[in-house]
VMD Tcl script that draws the C-alpha trace (Angstrom):
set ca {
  {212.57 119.45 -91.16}
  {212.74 120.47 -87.45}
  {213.72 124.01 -87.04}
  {217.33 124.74 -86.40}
  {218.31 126.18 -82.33}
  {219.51 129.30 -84.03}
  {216.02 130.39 -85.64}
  {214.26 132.03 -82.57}
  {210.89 133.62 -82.19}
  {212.81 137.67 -81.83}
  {213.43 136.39 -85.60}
  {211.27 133.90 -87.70}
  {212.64 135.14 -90.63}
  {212.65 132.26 -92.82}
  {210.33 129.88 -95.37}
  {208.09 127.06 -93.65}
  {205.56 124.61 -95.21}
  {202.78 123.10 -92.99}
  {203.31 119.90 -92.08}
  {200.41 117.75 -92.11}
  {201.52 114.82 -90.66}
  {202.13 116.58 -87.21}
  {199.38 119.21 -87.60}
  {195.89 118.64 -86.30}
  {193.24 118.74 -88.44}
  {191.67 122.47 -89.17}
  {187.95 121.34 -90.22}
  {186.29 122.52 -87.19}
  {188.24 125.74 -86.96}
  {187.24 126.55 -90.67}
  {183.54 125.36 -90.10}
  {183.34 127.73 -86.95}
  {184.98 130.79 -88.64}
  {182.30 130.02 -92.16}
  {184.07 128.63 -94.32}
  {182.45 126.85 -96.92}
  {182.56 122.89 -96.94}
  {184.46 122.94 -100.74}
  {186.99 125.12 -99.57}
  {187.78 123.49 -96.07}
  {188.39 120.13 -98.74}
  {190.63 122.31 -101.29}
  {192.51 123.50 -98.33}
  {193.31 120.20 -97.18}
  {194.24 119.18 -99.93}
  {196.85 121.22 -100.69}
  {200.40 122.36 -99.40}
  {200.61 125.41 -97.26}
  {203.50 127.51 -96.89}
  {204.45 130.29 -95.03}
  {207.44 133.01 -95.48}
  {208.35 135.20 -92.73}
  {210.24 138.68 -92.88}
  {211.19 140.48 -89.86}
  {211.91 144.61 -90.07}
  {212.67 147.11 -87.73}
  {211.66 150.45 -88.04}
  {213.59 153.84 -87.14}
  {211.90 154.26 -83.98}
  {213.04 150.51 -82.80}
  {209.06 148.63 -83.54}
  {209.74 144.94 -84.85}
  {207.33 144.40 -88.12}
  {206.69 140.57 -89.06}
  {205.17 139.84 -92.40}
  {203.69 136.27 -93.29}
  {203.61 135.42 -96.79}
  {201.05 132.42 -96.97}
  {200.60 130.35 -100.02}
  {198.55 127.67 -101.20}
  {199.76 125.00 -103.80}
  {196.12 125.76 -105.31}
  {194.38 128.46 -105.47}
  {191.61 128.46 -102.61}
  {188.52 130.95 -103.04}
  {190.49 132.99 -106.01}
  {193.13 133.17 -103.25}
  {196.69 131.47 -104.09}
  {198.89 134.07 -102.38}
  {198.20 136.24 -98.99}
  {200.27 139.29 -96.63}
  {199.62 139.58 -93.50}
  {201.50 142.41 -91.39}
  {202.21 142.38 -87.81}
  {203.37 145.18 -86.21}
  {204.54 144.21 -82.79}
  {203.88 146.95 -80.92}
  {200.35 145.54 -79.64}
  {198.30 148.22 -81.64}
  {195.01 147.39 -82.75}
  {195.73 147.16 -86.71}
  {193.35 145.32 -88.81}
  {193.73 142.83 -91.75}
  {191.68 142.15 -94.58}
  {191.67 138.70 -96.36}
  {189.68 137.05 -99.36}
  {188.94 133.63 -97.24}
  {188.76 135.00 -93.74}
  {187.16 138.19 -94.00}
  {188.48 141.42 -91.84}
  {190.19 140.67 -88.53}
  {192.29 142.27 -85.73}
  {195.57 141.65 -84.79}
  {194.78 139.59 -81.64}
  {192.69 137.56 -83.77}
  {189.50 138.83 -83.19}
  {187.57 138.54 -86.06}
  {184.73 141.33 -87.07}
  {182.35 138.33 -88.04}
  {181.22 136.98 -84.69}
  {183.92 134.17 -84.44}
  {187.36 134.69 -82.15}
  {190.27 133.39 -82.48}
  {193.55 133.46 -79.97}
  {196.43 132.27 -81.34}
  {200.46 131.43 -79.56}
  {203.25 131.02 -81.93}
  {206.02 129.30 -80.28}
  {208.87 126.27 -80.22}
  {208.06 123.02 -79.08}
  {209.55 119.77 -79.20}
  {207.49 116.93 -80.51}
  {209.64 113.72 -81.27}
  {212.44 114.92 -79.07}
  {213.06 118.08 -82.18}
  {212.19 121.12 -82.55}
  {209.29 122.37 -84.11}
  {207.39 126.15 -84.60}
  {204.15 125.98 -84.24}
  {200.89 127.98 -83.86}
  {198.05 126.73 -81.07}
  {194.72 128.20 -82.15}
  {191.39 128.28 -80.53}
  {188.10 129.52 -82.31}
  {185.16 130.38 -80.59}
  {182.01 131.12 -82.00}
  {179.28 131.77 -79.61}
  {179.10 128.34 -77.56}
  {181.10 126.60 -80.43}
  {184.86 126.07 -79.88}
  {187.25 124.67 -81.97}
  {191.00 124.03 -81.09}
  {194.44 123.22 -83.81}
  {197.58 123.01 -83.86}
  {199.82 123.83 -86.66}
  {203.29 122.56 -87.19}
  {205.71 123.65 -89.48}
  {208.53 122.44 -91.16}
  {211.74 124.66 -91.07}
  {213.02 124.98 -95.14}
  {215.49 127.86 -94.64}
  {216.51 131.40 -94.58}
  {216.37 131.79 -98.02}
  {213.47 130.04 -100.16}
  {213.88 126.62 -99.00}
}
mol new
graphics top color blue
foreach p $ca { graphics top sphere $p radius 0.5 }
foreach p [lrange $ca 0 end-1] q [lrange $ca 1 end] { graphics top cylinder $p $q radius 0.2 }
display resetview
């Protein structure tokens, strides 16, 4: 489902599932960041989702926290945080597929990866979605993922 004019990107709190009908395919960007051939095939395979909680501390700093699941486990991996604290600190995260990585997406492996969340209309609706682009010495990959709005509470 399209995502509603009230959700907006000051609050993304909400549950999303990848849609990938409208997403590009994320081969290359796997292959460029190492992951192995099996996995890339697990992964698109099966369904993605994504929960998002917004805080706000004391001092006024918005924290967003993805919840990102897979239908299957991938890599020993079914279920994954990730915390961003919007204050444009470098924080770093550790995951089981990806490895460690910075905030702004800079991995500590040797790949990069820039990322813009936003709304965009596709179909005349509206759509969040996430633009990536890996890079890899002279190897770059682009995506696009599109998700599809289930709700405030679990969808």
């Amino acid at each position: 489902m399209a995502t509603p004019s009230d959700v907006l990107m000051q609050d993304l709190t909400g549950s999303w599932t990848l849609s990938k009908t409208l997403s590009d395919p994320f081969d290359r960007v796997f292959a460029i960041q190492g992951i192995p051939w099996i996995i890339r095939k697990v992964v698109s395979i099966a369904t993605l989702s994504l929960k998002a909680t917004q805080q706000v501390d004391e001092s006024g700093t918005k924290t967003l926290v993805f919840t990102q699941a897979a239908s299957v486990a991938i890599g020993g991996l079914s279920e994954e945080n990730e915390v961003r604290v919007l204050d444009w600190r470098e924080e770093f995260h550790s995951s089981t597929l990806f490895g460690t990585s910075s905030h702004r997406s800079r991995l500590t492996n040797g790949w990069v990866m820039e990322q813009i969340w936003g709304f965009s209309m596709l179909n005349d609706e509206r759509w969040l979605m996430r633009t990536m682009v890996v890079r890899k010495g002279n190897e770059v990959a682009t995506a696009r993922a599109i998700y599809d709005w289930k709700g405030k509470e679990d969808g």
